[in-house]
Structures are given as C-alpha cells and as structure tokens.
C-alpha positions in Angstrom: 31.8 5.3 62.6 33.2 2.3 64.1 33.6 4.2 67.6 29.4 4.8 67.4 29.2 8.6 66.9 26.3 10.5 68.6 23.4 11.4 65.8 24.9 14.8 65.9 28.5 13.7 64.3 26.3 11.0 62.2 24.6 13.7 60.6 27.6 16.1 59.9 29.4 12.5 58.7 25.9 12.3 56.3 26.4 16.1 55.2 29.9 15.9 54.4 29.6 12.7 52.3 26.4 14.7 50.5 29.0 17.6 49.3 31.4 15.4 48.3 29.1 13.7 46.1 27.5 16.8 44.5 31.2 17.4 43.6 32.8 14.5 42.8 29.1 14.3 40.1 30.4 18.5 38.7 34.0 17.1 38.4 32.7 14.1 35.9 30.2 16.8 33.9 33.2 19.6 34.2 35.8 17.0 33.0 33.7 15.5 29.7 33.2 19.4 28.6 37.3 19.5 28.7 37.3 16.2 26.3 35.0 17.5 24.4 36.8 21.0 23.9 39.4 18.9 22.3 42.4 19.2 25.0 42.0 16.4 27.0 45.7 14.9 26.5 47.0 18.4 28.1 44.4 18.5 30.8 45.4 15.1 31.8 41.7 13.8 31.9 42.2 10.5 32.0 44.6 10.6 35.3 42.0 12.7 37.0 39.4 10.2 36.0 40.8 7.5 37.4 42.0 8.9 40.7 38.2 10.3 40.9 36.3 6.9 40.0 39.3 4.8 42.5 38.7 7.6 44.9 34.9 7.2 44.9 34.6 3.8 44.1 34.0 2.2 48.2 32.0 5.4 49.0 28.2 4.3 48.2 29.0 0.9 50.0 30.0 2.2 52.9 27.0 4.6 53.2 24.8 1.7 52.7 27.0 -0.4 55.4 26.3 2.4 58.3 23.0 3.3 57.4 24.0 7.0 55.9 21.2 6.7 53.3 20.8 10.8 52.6 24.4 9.9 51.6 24.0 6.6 49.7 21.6 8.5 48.1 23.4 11.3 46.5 26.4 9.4 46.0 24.5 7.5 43.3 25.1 11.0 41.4 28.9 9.7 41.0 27.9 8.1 37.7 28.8 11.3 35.9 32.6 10.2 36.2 32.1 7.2 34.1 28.7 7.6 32.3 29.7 11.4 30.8 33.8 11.8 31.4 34.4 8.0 30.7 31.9 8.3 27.7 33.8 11.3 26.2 37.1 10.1 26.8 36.5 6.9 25.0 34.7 8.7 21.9 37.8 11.1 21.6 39.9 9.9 19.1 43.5 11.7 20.9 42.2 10.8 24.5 44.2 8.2 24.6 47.1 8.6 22.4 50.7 8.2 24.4 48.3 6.0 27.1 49.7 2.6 27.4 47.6 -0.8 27.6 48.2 -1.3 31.4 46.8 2.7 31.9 44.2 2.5 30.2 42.6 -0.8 31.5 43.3 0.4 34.8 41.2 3.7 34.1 38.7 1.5 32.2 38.6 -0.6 35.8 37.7 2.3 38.4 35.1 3.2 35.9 33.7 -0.2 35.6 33.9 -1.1 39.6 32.2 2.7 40.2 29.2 2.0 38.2 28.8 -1.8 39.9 29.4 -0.4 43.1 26.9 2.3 42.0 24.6 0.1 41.1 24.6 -2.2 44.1 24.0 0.6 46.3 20.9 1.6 44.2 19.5 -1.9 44.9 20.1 -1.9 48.6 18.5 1.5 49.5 15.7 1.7 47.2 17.2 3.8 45.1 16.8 1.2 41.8 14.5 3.7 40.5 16.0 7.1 40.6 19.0 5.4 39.1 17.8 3.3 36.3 15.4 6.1 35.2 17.6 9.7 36.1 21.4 8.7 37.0 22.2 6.2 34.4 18.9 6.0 31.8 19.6 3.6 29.3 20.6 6.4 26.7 23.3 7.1 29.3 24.2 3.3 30.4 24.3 1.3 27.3 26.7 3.8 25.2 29.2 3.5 28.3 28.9 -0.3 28.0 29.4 -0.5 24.5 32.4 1.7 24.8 33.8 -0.1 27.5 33.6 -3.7 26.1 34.3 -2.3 22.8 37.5 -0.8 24.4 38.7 -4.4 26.5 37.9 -5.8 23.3 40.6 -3.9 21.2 43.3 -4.2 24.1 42.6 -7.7 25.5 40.4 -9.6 22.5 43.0 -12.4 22.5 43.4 -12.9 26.2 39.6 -13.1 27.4 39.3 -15.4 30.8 42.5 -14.6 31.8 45.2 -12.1 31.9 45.9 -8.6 33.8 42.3 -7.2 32.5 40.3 -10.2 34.2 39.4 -8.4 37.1 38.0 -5.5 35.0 36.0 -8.5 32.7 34.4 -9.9 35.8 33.4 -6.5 36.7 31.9 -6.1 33.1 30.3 -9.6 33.5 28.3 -8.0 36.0 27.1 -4.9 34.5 25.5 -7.0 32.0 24.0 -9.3 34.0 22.4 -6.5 35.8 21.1 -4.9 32.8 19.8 -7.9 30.7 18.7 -10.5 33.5 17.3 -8.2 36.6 13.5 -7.1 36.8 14.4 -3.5 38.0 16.0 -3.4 34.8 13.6 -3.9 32.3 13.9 -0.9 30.1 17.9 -1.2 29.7 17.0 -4.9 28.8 14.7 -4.1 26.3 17.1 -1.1 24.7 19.9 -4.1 24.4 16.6 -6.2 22.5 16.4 -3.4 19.9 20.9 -2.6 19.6 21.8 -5.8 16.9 25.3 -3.9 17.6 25.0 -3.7 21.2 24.2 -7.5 21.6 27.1 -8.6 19.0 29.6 -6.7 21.3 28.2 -8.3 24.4 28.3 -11.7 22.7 32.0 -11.3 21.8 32.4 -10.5 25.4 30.2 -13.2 27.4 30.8 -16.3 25.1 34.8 -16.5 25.4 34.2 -16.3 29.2 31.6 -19.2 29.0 34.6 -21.2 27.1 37.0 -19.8 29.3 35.0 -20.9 32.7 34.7 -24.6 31.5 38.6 -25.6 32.5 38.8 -23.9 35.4 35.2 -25.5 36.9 36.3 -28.8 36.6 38.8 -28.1 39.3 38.4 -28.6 43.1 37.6 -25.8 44.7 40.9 -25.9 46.5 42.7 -25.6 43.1 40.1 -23.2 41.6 41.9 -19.5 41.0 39.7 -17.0 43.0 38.1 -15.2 40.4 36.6 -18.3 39.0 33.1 -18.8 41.0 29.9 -20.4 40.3 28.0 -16.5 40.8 30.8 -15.7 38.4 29.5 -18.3 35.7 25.8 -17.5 36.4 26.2 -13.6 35.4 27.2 -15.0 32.1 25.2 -18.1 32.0 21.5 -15.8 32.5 21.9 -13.3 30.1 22.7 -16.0 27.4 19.5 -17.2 28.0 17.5 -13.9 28.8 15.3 -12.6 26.2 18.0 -9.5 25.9 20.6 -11.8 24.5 19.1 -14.7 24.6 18.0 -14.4 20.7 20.6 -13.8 19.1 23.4 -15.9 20.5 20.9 -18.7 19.4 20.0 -17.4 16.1 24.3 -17.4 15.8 24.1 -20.8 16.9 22.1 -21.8 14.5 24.2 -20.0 12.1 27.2 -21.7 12.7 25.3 -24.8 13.1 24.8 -25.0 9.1 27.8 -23.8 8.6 31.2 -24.3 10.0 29.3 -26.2 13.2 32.6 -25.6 15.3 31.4 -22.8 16.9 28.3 -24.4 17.6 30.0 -27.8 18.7 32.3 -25.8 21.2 29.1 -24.1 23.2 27.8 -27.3 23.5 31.0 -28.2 24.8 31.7 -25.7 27.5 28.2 -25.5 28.7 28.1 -29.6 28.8 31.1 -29.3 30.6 30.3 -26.7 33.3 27.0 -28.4 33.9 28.8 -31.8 35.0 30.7 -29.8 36.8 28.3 -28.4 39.3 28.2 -29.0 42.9 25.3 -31.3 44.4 25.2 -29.1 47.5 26.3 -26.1 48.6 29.8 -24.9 48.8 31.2 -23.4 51.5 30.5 -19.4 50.8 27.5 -19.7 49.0 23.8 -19.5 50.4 21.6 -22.3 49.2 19.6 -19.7 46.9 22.2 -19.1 45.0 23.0 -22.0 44.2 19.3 -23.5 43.5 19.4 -20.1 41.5 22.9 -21.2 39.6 21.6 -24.4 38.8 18.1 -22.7 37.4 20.3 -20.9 34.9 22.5 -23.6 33.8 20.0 -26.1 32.8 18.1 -23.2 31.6 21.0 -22.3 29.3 21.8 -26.6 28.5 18.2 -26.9 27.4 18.8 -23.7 25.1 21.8 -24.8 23.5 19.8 -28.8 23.4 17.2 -27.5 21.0 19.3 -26.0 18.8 21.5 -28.5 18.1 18.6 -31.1 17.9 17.2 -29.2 15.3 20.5 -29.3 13.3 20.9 -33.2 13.7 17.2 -33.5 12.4 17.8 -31.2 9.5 20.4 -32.8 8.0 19.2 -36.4 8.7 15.6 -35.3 7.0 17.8 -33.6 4.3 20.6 -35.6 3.8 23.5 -33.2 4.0 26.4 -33.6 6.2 26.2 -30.4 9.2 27.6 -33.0 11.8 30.2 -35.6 11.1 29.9 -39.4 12.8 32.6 -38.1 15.2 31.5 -35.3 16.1 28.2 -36.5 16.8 29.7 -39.1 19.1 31.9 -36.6 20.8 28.5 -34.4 21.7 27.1 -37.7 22.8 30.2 -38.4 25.4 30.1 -34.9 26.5 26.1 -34.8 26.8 26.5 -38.4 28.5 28.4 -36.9 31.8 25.7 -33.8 32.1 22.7 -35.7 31.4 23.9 -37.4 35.0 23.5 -34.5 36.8 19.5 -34.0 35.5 18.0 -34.8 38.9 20.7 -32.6 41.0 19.9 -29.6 38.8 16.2 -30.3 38.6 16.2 -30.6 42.4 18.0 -27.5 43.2 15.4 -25.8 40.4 12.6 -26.9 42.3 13.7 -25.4 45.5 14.9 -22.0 43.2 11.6 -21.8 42.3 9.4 -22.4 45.0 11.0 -20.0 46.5 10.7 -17.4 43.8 7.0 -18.6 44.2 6.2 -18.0 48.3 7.9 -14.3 47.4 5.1 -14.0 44.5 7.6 -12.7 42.3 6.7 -12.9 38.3 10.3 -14.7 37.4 8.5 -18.1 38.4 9.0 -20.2 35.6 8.6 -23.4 36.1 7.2 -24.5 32.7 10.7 -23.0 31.1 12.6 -25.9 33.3 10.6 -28.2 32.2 11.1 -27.3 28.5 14.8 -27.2 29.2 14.7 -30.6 30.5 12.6 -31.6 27.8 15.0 -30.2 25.3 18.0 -31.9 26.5 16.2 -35.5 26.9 15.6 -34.8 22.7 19.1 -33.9 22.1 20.5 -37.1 23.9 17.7 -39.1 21.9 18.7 -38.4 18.3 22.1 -38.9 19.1 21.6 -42.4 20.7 19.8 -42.5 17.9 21.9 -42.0 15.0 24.8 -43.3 16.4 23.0 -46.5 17.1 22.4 -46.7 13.0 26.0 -46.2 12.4 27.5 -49.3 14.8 28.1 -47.2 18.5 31.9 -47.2 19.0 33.2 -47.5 22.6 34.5 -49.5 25.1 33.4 -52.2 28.2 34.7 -48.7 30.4 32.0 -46.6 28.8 29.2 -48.5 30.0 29.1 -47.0 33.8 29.0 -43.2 32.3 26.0 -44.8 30.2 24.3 -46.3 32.9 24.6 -42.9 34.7 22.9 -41.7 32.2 20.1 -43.9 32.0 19.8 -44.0 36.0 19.4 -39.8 35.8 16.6 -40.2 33.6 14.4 -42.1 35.8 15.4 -40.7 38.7 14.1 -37.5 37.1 11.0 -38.4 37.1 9.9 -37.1 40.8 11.5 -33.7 40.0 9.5 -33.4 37.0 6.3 -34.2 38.7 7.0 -31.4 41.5 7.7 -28.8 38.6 4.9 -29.5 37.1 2.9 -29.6 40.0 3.9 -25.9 40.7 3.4 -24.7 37.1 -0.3 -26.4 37.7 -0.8 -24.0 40.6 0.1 -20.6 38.4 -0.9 -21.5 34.8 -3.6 -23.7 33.4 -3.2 -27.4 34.9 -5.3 -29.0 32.3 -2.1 -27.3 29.6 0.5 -27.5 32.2 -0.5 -31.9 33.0 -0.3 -32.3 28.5 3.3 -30.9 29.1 4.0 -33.0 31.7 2.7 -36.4 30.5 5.2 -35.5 27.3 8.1 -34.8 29.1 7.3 -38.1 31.4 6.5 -40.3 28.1 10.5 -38.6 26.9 11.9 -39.8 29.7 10.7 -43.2 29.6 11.1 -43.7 26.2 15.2 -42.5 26.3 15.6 -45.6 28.7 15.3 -48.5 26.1 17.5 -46.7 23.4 20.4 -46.1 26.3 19.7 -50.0 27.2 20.7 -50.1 23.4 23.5 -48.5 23.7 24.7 -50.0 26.4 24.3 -53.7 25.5 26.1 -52.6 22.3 28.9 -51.4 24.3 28.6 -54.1 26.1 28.7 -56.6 23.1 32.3 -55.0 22.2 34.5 -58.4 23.2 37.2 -58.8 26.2 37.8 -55.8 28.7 39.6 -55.4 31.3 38.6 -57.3 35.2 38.2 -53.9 36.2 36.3 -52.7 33.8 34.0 -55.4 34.2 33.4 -55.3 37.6 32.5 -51.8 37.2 29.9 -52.0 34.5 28.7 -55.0 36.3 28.0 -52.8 39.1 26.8 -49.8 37.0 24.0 -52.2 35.4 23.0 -53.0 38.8 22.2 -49.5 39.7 20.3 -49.4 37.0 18.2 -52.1 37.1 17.4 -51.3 41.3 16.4 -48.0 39.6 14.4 -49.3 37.2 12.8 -51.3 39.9 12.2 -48.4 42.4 11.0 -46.5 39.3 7.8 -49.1 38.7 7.1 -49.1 42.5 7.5 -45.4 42.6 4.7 -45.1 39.8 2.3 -47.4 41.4 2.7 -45.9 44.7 2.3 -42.0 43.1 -0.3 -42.6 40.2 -0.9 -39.0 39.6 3.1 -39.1 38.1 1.3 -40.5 35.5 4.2 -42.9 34.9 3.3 -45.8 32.7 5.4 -48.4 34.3 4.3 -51.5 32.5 6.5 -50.0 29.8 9.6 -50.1 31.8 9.2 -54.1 32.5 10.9 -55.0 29.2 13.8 -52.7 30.2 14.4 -54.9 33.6 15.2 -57.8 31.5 17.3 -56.2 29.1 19.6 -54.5 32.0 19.8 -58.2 33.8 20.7 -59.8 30.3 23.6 -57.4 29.8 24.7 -58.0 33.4 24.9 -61.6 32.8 27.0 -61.0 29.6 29.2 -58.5 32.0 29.5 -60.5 34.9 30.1 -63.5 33.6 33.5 -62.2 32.2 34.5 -60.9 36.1 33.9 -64.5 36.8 36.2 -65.7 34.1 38.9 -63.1 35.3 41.9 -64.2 36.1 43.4 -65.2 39.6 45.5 -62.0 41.1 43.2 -59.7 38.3 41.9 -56.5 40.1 37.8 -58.0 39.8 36.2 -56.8 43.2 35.1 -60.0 45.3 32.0 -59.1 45.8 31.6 -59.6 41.6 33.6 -62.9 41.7 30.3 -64.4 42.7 26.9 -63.5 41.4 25.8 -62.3 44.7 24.4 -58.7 42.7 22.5 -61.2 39.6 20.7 -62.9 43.1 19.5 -59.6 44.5 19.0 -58.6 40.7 16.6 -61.4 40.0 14.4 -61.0 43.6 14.0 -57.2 42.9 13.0 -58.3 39.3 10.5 -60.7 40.3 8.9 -58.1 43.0 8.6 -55.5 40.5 7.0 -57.8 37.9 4.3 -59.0 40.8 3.4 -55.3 41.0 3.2 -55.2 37.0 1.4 -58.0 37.2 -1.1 -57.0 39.3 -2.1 -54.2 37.7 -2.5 -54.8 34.3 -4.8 -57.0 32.1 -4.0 -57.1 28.5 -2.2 -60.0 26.8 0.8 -58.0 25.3 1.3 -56.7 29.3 0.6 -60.4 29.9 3.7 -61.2 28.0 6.0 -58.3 29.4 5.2 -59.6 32.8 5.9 -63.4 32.2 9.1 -62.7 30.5 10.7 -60.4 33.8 9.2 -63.0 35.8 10.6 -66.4 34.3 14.0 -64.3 33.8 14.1 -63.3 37.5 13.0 -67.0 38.6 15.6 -68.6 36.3 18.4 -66.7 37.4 17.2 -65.9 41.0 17.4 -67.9 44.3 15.5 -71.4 44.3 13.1 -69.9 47.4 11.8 -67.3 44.5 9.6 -70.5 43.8 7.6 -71.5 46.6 6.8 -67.4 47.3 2.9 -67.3 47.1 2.8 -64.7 45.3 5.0 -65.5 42.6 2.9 -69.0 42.3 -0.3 -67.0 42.3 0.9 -64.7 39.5 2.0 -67.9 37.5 -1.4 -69.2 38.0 -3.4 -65.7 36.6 -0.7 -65.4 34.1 -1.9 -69.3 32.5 -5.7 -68.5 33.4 -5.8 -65.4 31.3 -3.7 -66.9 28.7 -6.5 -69.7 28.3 -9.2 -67.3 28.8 -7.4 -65.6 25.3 -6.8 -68.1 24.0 -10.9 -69.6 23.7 -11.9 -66.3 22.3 -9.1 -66.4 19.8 -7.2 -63.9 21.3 -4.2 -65.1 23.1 -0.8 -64.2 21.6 1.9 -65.6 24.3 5.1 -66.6 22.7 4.9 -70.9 22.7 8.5 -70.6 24.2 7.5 -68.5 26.8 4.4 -70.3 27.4 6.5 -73.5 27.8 8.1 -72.0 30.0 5.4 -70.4 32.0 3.5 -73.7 31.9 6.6 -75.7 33.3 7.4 -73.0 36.7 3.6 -73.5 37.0 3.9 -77.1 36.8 7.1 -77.6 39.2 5.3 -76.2 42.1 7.7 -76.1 45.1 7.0 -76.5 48.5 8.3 -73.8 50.9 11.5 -74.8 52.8 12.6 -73.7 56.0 15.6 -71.8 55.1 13.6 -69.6 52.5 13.0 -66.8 54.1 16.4 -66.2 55.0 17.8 -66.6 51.1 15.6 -64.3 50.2 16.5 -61.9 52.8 20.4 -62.3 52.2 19.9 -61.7 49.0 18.1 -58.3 49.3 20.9 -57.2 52.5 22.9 -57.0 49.5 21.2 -54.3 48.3 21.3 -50.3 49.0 18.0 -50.8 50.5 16.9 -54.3 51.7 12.8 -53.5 51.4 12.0 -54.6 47.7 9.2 -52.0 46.9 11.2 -49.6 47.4 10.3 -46.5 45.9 13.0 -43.6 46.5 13.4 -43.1 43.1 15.9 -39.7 43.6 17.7 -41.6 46.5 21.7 -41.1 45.3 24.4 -43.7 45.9 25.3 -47.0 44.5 23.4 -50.1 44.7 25.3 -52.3 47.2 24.7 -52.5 51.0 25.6 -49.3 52.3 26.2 -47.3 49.3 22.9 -45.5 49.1 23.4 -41.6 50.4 22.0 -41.7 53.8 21.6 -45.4 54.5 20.9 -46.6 57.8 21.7 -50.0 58.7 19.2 -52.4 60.7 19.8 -51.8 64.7 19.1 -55.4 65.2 20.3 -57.5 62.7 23.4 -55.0 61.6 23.1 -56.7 57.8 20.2 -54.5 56.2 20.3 -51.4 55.2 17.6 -48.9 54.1 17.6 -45.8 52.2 15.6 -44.7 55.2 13.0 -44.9 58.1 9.9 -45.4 56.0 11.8 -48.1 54.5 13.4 -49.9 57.2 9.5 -49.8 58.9 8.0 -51.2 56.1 10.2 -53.9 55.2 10.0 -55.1 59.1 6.1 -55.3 58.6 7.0 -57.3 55.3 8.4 -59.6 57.1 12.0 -58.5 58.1 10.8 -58.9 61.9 10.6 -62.7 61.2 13.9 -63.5 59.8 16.2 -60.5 61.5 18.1 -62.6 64.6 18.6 -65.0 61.7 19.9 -63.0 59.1 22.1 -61.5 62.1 23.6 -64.7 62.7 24.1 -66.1 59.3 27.8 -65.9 57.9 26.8 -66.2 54.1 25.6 -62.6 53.8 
C-alpha cells in the first residue's frame, strides 16, 4: 500500500483481507463451541484467542486508513473472537484454571482493544449500524462487558488507576463511554438503563478511575504519565452523567450522603479537584472541540455531584441531624473554592462546545443542562458560605485571594450565562428559557455579598504575614475592578438583565476590607517581603476613582430613596478615600446635587429615609464645592494608569488577568503616552474620546505614575 498499487492489486489486497475476516469471524464461533463442549483447557482456547484478537486487532484500522472499505467492512465480523469465544471462556468455570493473572489480563486486553478498534472502524465507514444492530447487538455487547469488567475486577479490584492492567482499563473506559454516552448507541444505552447489575459493575469500574485521575491532573503535563489524558477523563466523566449511569451513581450518592458521607465527600473531592485542574486553552495534541467538549462534561458532572450534596446540607440543617460535620463542610468549601474559579473558563469553552453542536443541528444541544449545572454549583457554594458563616468561618489572611477568586468567577460569569441562554432561547421556548436565566443571574449576584462575608471575616482574623497582605490586598482589588466592570457591563448590555444597583453595596464592602488589608502592608516592617507597589495606597486611589464612576452610572439610573442611599454611600466612600480632584469632577458635583434634591423632594412628602450621618455627610461634599485645578486631570489619570485597564467604564467583564497596569490577559499599552494600558482597542478608543487625548503627553512625562 505504501508503494500506491494499481486498482488491480488494491482489489486482490481488498479480497484477501475479506477472506481472512470471514475466517478469523468461523475461528471465534468454532472456538466458543470447543468451550462450551467442556475441553477448553486441552484445546488451549485461551492461547488461540489471544494470538487471534492480537493478530486481528490493527486490521479494521488499517482498511479504514487506505480506503479498503469492502474490507473494513467485513472485518467488523471479527467480533466473534471476543463477543462469542471471549464470552464462553469467561462463563467456563475450568477456562482459566492453571492461567496466571498476567495471562489472563493480557487475553482479556486483545479482546478489549479488538472490539474498540472494532468499534472505531464502524464509526468511520458508516458501518455504526450493521454493527450496533447485527455484529455486536446489545444481547451480544453488554454480557462481554459485564464479563470483562467483572473479570479486571476479581484480578485487579485493589489496583484500579494504576498497575500492569491500566492499559486494558483505559481500553474498558472506552467501551463504555461508547455504549452509554454516543447517539449511534442508543439501544446499548438504554439496555445498561434497565441492567441494576450491569450499571453497579460499571460504577465499580468508572468511579475508582474518577479518584484515581484527580492526582495525576494536577500535574504539568510534562510530568503527567502518558496514559493520564483529559479524553481519558472525559470517557469516564460523560457516562457518570448520562442518563445510562447517570441515575444511579447519584441515587448512590445520595445514599452515602445519609449515611457514611465519605463516599459522597470523596466524589466531590476528585471531581472538585479535576475541574480546577483543567486547562484554559488548548494543549498541545488536542483540537479545540475536544476540549470545549471536555469542559461540557466536567461542569456537567460538578453541577451533578453540586445538587446532590446541596440537598444533603439542606436536609440536615431543616432536620437537625448531623450528615456533615463543621469540618467537613469547610473542607468541601476549600475544595469547591479553587473550582468555582474556573466557572467562566468552563462556561466559555461550553459555549463554544455547544454552538458548535448547534450549526451541526445535532440533538445533543443542551444548553439549558449547563446552565442547571452552573446553577447547581452556585447553590452548593451558597449553603456552605452559608453555614459556615453561622458557625465563626475559620481561616487565614492567605485564604482571602482563593476567596476573592471565587467571588471575581462569579461575576465574570455573568456574560457566559447570558450567551447560553441566548442559544437555549433560539431552540426551546425563550419566554421559559429568559425565567431560567433571570434565576441563575439573580444566584449569581446574590453569592457575591455572602463571599464579601466571608472574606472580611477572614480578613478580620488579626496579624498575617507582609506577604500575605500584599496579596489579599491585591486579590480585593481585582475584585472590586470586577465588581465595577460588572455594573458598567449591565448598563451597557440591559438585556443581561443584571440588576446592578444591587452590586453597589458590595463596592463598598470590598474597599472597606482593603483598607483593613492594606493598611497592615503599610505597617510592615522595613526589609518585610510587602510589594512596593502596596507600601503606598496607590491601588485604594485607583479603587476609589473606579468606585466613584460606577456609582455615577448607579446613580444615574435609578430613582428610589433606598438606591438613593446605596449610591451616596459608594460615592462619599470613594470621595473620602479617593484623590482630592474626585471633587471638582462635574459629574460627581452634579450627582451630589440630585442626590440632596431628591432627598428633600422625600423628604416634603414624608418619604425620605437617608441615614442623618450619611446625609451629613452628603450635605457637607455638597457644601465644600471645589474649584477645578489645573493638575486634575492628570491625578485622575495617574490614578486609573494604575489599573489593568485605564478607561473607567470599562465593561470586559470575562477579561482574565490581575488588576494592575499590565496584568490584564491581552493588555495593550498606550502608543503615545507608554503609561496606560487597556484590556483592548474598544477600550483604549473610548477612553481617548473621554478625555485621555487631553492629558496623554502629560501623563507621559509625569514621574509619579
């Protein structure tokens, strides 16, 4: 073949491989009628079996690769070596007496890679079909199965994910992943929903591999042994969640939930733990579909595993009985604190998983089942805040950057679940399909306060460490610039349905802990390892300027008293904290002036509720109206170079990175000036029409930036 025969040798090639098939498919029939005439050990069965399946194992792949397809074709016939000889080896009771461990997985292995192999070919040449329905029916495929795990299960039980039978595992792995996940199929996938037995043999088999994946994914890639691959994870991770399996590994995990919840606590575990774990793009040997496709099944399987265990936690604080200890609640909460950063990656590469499943009009688009998944985690993380708020949060100044990771994947969600929902719209009814989405959206805002809770009581825990400090200093930051780009991303996309007055309270309770943070990196020390750039409250500045912008857009879009309130608090916090040019801005003076005038307006029909503190202190920035100074501009503007992206209404909401100058994934710094930088073009335009363009050769020249 690889010397390009002329069609008359192709076609003896194709006749030859057609013969060899028709009896290589006699010797598997002729061999199971020698088991089952009782003499197999004599015949020496299994030795011929396993030189037959090693022997015919490459042969349907190589048809495939060279276009033979008569031959690919009746090659598929091969399945008689496993599916009958394998079959009536492993029912004979003396088949395998005098065979030792190492033999037998070996003949276990040809059999296994044979049928994959088998099966692969099917798909490729359109023989799906003629397979699933004639070769290997499921009366013919799922006894094999079961006889085969069944079989790894006796030798290798103790050793799963691991071990001289790995290779036939991962094989395994696949051959249920086939059968309980792919549309072609269906009817072996619905003979496993009817087999209790079937699907308690599978579980024993996928679930120790799911535990056994979760070490070895932490690794770098570099470090990773071979057979552990993210396609390798998603064959177990989909059946877990397909209806096939799907049922009754969660019916066991509500089991063990009630009961001894270590079961239970350890899936939560390993799946937490592989989830963190995934890459944000693609790694080298994978196409981008099968990673968007990896990700689809993972948070698929998170959201799965979620529910249940929020529906444990509930019962037993309804009920009163004890299912989950205090520590073992916190230690779901740190695992669940390190995936629940990873939301908008995974719902990003979902999105793009199914769209595409959408423009090939193929029934498997689901994107109201993501959007339940992500739903279902969001709940989980919210009782345990929850609860573990009530009992006095234990933790460390360290802990609050993996919390504020947390809080920043929430919001940044937000976009992702908008697009979802915008493609469910499109193939279900968007009247159902916008109700959905306005709950998930209302989950996700109202998880940010609670994880502000938890943070500030983190936070409140007493002396850290410099380093420590600087870093949660610098992870409340992040959060607060995403908290702002959240409220300008709302306004600027309404149909989100995002209602981003709620989020001004959370603005002032991120820059309140900062203060509390920050002022202890001051206190640090000299020769402590604080960074610099948190020896001086340079981030509080550009804080307190993106507070006061967000609020102006709060501001001017809402007009009820208790909004009235929200709005005057952000905005006296930022100007109390922020630079003194924050005064003479127009707009801010204007705001104060419609903040008073509606205020008095309430307060002659009885109806004004300000705070007399706040109104105090409303009244007296009102009052101490400041002239604009000549060097205004250019404060203002050093203080927002500082940031990942100098243009204030900024709304990239899913932009990655960290909140300094130049941290942001993808920032671009100005040509001209070289201090700001954007999170992109549309940025970098707008803020130069805002009024970059006027203090640029200025903010170039400076030295305090």
């Amino acid at each position: 073949m690889a010397s390009s025969p002329d069609a008359e040798t192709v076609a003896a090639i194709n006749r030859a491989f057609e013969a060899a098939a028709k009896q290589l498919s006699a010797l598997g029939t002729r061999l199971a009628a020698v088991v089952r005439r009782g003499n197999a050990a004599e015949e020496r069965v299994s030795t011929h079996l396993f030189m037959a399946c090693g022997f015919s194992s490459d042969l349907p792949t190589f048809a495939s690769q060279h276009g033979l397809i008569g031959a690919a074709k009746a090659l598929l016939s091969c399945v008689t070596l496993p599916l009958e000889c394998g079959s009536a080896l492993m029912a004979s009771p003396d088949a395998s007496i005098g065979e030792s461990t190492g033999a037998a997985t070996e003949c276990l292995f040809t059999q296994a890679r044979l049928l994959s192999h088998t099966m692969s070919s099917a798909m490729t040449i359109g023989g799906a079909e003629q397979f699933n329905e004639q070769l290997a029916p499921p009366e013919r495929l799922l006894p094999w199965l079961s006889a085969a795990v069944s079989k790894l299960l006796v030798l290798h039980g103790t050793s799963l994910g691991r071990g001289s039978s790995f290779r036939l595992q991962v094989i395994l792995v696949q051959i249920v992943y086939c059968i309980t996940y792919d549309a072609r199929f269906r009817r072996h996938a619905t003979a496993v929903q009817l087999d209790g037995g079937l699907q308690q043999i599978l579980l024993r088999l996928l679930v120790p591999l799911l535990h056994a994946s979760a070490a070895p994914m932490q690794l770098l890639a570099e470090q990773r042994p071979a057979e552990f691959c993210w396609i390798y994870v998603a064959h177990i991770a989909l059946p877990l969640s397909a209806p096939a399996l799907g049922t009754p590994f969660f019916e066991q995990l509500r089991a063990t939930s009630r009961g001894d919840n270590s079961h239970a606590r350890r899936v939560v575990q390993s799946v937490t733990e592989i989830f963190a774990s995934m890459p944000a793009s693609c790694p080298e040997g994978s196409t981008e579909d099968e990673i968007s496709h990896i990700w689809s099944s993972l948070l698929t399987l998170l959201g799965n595993v979620a529910t249940t265990t929020t529906r444990s936690i509930d019962a037993q604080q309804k009920q009163g009985i004890t299912l989950y200890t205090d520590a073992q609640r916190c230690s779901m909460l740190h695992q669940l604190r390190a995936a629940l950063s990873r939301l908008p990656t995974a719902l990003r590469w979902a999105l793009k998983d199914e769209q595409r499943i959408a423009a090939e009009q193929l029934d498997e688009c689901q994107p109201g089942v993501l959007l339940g998944a992500c739903g279902n985690i969001v709940e989980l993380w919210m009782s345990l805040i929850s609860q573990q708020l009530q009992g006095n949060l234990h933790g460390s100044l360290a802990e609050v950057t993996v919390f504020c990771a947390a809080g920043s994947a929430l919001l940044r969600a937000l976009p992702h679940v908008a697009a979802l929902a915008e493609l469910a719209a499109t193939r279900n009814a968007a009247g159902s399909q916008k109700q959905f989405e306005n709950k998930l959206t209302k989950l996700l805002i109202t998880a940010t306060p609670l994880t502000l809770q938890a943070i500030k009581q983190v936070a409140d825990r007493g002396p850290s460490s410099a380093a420590d400090s600087a870093a949660a200093a610098e992870a409340l930051w992040q959060l607060h610039t995403t908290l702002c780009r959240c409220i300008h991303y709302s306004a600027a996309a309404p149909a989100a349905g995002i209602r981003f007055d709620k989020l001004i309270p959370n603005l002032g309770y991120c820059m309140e802990t900062a203060e509390v943070v920050s002022s202890r990196v001051c206190a640090a020390p000299p020769g402590s390892t604080a960074s610099h750039s948190f020896a001086k409250p340079r981030h509080l500045l550009a804080m307190s300027v993106a507070q006061v912008e967000a609020a102006l857009v709060v501001a001017g879009a809402c007009h009820l008293p208790p909004d009235d309130e929200r709005v005057a608090r952000a905005l006296i916090q930022g100007l109390d904290h922020g630079p003194a040019a924050l005064a003479s801005n127009p707009s801010v003076q204007q705001a104060l002036d419609r903040l008073m005038h509606r205020n008095e307006a309430g307060e002659a029909s009885q109806t004004g509720d300000l705070d007399p503190d706040l109104l105090a202190a409303l009244q007296q920035h009102q009052q101490q109206h400041r002239e604009p100074q000549p060097g205004d501009a250019l404060e203002l503007a050093q203080a927002a170079a500082t940031r990942s992206c100098a243009y204030l209404r900024c709304a990239n909401l899913a932009g990655e990175g960290g909140p300094a100058a130049g941290q942001g994934a993808g920032s671009q710094r100005c040509s001209k000036c070289k201090v700001a930088w954007y999170c992109g073009t549309a940025c970098s335009h707008a803020d130069w029409r805002a009024g970059h363009r006027r203090v640029c050769r200025a903010l170039g020249a400076s030295d305090d930036v």
